[in-house]
VEXDREN-2710 file (C-alpha; in Angstrom, 1 decimal):
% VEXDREN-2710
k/r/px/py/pz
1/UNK/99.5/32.8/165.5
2/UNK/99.1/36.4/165.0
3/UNK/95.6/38.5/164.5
4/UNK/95.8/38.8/160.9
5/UNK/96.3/35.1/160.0
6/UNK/93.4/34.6/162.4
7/UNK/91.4/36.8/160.8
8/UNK/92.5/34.8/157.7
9/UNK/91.5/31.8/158.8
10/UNK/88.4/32.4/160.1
11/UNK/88.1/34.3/156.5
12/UNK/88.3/30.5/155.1
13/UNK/86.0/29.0/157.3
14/UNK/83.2/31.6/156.8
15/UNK/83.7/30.5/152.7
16/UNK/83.7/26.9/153.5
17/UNK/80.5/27.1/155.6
18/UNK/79.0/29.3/152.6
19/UNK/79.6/26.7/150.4
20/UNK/78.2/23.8/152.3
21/UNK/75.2/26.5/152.2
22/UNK/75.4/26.9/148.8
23/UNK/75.4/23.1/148.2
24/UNK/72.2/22.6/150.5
25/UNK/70.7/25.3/148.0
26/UNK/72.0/23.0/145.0
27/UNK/70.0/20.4/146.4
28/UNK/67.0/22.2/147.4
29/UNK/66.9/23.8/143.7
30/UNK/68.5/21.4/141.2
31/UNK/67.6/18.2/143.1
32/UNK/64.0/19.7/144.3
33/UNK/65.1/18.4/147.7
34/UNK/62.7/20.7/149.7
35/UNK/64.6/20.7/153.1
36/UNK/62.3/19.8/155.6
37/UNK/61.9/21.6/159.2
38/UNK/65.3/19.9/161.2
39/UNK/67.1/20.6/158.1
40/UNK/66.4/24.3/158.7
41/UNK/67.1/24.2/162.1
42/UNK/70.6/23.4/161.1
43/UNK/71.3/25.7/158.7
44/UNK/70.2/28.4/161.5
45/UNK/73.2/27.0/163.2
46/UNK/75.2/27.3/160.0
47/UNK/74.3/30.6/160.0
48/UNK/75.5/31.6/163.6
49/UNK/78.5/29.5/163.0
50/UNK/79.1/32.0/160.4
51/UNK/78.4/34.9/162.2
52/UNK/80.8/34.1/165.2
53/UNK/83.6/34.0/162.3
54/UNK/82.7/37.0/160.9
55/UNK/82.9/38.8/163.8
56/UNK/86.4/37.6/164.6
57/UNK/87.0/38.7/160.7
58/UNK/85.6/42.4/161.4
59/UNK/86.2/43.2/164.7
60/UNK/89.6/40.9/165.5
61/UNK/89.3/36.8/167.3
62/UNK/87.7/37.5/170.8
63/UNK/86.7/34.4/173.0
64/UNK/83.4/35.5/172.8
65/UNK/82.9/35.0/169.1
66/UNK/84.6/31.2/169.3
67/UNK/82.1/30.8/172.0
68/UNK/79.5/31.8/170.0
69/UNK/80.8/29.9/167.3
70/UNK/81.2/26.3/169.7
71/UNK/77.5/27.2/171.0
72/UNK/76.3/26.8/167.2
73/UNK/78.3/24.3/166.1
74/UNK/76.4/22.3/169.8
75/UNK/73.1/23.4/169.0
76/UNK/73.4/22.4/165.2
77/UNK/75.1/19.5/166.1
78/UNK/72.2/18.4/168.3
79/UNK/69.3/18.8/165.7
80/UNK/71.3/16.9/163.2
81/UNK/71.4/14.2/165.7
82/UNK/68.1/14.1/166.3
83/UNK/67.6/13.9/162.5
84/UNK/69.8/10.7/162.1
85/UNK/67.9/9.1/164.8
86/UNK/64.5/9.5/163.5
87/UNK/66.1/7.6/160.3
88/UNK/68.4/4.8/162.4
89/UNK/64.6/3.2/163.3
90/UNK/64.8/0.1/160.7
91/UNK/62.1/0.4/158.3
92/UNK/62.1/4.4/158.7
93/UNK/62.5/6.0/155.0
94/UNK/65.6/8.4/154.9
95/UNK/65.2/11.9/153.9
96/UNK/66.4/13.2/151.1
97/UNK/69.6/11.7/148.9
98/UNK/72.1/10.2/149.5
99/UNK/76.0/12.0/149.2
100/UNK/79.0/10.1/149.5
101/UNK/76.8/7.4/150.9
102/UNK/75.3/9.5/153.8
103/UNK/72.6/11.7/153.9
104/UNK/72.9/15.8/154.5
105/UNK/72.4/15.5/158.0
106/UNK/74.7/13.1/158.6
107/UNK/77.3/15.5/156.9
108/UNK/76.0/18.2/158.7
109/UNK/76.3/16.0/162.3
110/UNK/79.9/15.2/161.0
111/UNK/80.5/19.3/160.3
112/UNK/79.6/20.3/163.3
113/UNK/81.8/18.2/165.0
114/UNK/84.4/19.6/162.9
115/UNK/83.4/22.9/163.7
116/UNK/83.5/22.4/167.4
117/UNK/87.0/20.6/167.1
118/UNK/88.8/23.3/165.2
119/UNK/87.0/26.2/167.0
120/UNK/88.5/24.9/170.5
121/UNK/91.7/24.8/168.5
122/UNK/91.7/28.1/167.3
123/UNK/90.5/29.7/171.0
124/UNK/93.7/28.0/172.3
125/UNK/96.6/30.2/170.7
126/UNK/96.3/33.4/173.1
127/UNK/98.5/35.3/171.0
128/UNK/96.1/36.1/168.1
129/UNK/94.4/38.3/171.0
130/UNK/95.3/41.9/170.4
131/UNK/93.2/44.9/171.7
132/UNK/89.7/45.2/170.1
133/UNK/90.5/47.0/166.8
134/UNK/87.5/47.3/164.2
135/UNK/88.7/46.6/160.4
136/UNK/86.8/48.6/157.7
137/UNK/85.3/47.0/154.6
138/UNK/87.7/49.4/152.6
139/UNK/90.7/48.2/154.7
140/UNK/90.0/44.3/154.9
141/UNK/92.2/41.7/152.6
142/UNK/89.9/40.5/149.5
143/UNK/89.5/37.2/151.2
144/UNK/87.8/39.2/154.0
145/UNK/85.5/40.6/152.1
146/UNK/84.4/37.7/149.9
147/UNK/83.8/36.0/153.1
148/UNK/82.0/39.3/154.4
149/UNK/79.6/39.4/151.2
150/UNK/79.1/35.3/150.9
151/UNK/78.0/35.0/154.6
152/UNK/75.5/37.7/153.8
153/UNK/74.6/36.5/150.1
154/UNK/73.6/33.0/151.7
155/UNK/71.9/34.2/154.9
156/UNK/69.8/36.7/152.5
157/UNK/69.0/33.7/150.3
158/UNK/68.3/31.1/153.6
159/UNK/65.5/33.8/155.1
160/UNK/64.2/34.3/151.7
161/UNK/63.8/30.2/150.6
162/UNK/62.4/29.4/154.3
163/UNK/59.9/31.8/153.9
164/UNK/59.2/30.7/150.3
165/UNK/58.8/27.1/151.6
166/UNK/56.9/28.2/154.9
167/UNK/55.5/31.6/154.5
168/UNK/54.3/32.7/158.2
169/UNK/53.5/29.8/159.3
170/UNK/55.3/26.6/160.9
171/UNK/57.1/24.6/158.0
172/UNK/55.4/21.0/157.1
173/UNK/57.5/18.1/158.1
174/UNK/57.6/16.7/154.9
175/UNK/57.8/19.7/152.6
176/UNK/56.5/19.1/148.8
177/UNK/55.6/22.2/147.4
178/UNK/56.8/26.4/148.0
179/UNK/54.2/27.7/149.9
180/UNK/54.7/31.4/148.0
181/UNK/54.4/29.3/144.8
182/UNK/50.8/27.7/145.6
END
C-alpha cells in the first residue's frame, strides 16, 4: 500500500465518520432526539477518531495517529457499552429511536468495533510509512480536503450543540429542552 492511497483512505474514513456525525445531528434536529450525556461522550470519541485520520491525511500514516485512532475507537467503544447495558435491564425504557432495529448506541458500539478492526488493519502494511512529509491544503487531492473541512464543519457544530444543550454546566441525563433556548 503506498502513502498516497493511505492518505486516501483514511480521506474516506474521516467522511464516513462525518456522516455518521451528521446523521446523529439529523436526529438531534429533525427527530428532536436531544442526545443525552453518554451519547456525547461518544461522539467525543468520534471526534478523536477523526482527528487520528486526519493527521495521517495532513501529515502522512504514522503509528501514532492509528494509535490514537484504536485509543478512541476503545474509549468510545466503552461508553457505548455502558449505554446498551443500562437499556439490556428488562423493564428499562430504551433511549431514543430505534434504526434498523437497534438503537444509536448500539450502532455506535458496532462502529467502534469497526473502527478498531480496520485501524489494526491499516497499521499492519509498513510500506505506507514514508518519512514525515507535511501536505499543504493547496497541494492535497479534493478528497483530502473535503474530509479536512467536514471533520472541522462537524466538530465546530458538536462543541456548539453541546453547549446549546448544556451551557457550562454538566448535561442532564435525560435532556428535554436547549439550555441556550430556555
Amino acid at each position: 500500500m503506498t502513502e498516497q492511497l493511505s492518505r486516501q483512505l483514511n480521506a474516506l474514513g474521516a467522511i464516513a465518520i462525518s456522516l455518521v456525525l451528521g446523521f446523529g445531528f439529523y436526529a438531534q434536529f429533525a427527530a428532536g432526539e436531544l442526545p443525552c450525556p453518554l451519547c456525547l461522550l461518544q461522539r467525543v470519541g468520534f471526534v478523536a477518531v477523526m482527528f487520528g485520520l486526519i493527521c495521517n491525511v495532513i501529515f502522512g500514516p504514522r503509528p501514532v495517529h492509528y494509535a490514537i485512532m484504536i485509543f478512541a475507537a476503545l474509549f468510545g467503544a466503552a461508553v457505548a457499552l455502558r449505554q446498551v447495558a443500562l437499556h439490556v435491564i428488562p423493564g428499562t425504557p430504551f433511549y431514543g429511536d430505534a434504526f434498523f432495529a437497534y438503537h444509536f448506541y448500539t450502532w455506535a458500539f458496532i462502529t467502534f468495533s469497526i473502527i478498531v478492526f480496520g485501524t489494526t488493519v491499516m497499521l499492519s502494511f509498513s510500506s505506507q510509512y514514508q518519512p514525515t512529509r507535511f501536505q499543504p491544503l493547496k497541494s492535497m487531492p479534493l478528497l483530502s480536503r473535503i474530509a479536512l473541512f467536514s471533520v472541522l464543519a462537524v466538530t465546530a457544530l458538536n462543541a456548539v450543540s453541546t453547549f446549546a444543550e448544556c451551557g457550562p454546566f454538566q448535561c442532564p441525563d435525560n435532556p428535554v429542552s436547549y439550555w441556550l433556548f430556555n
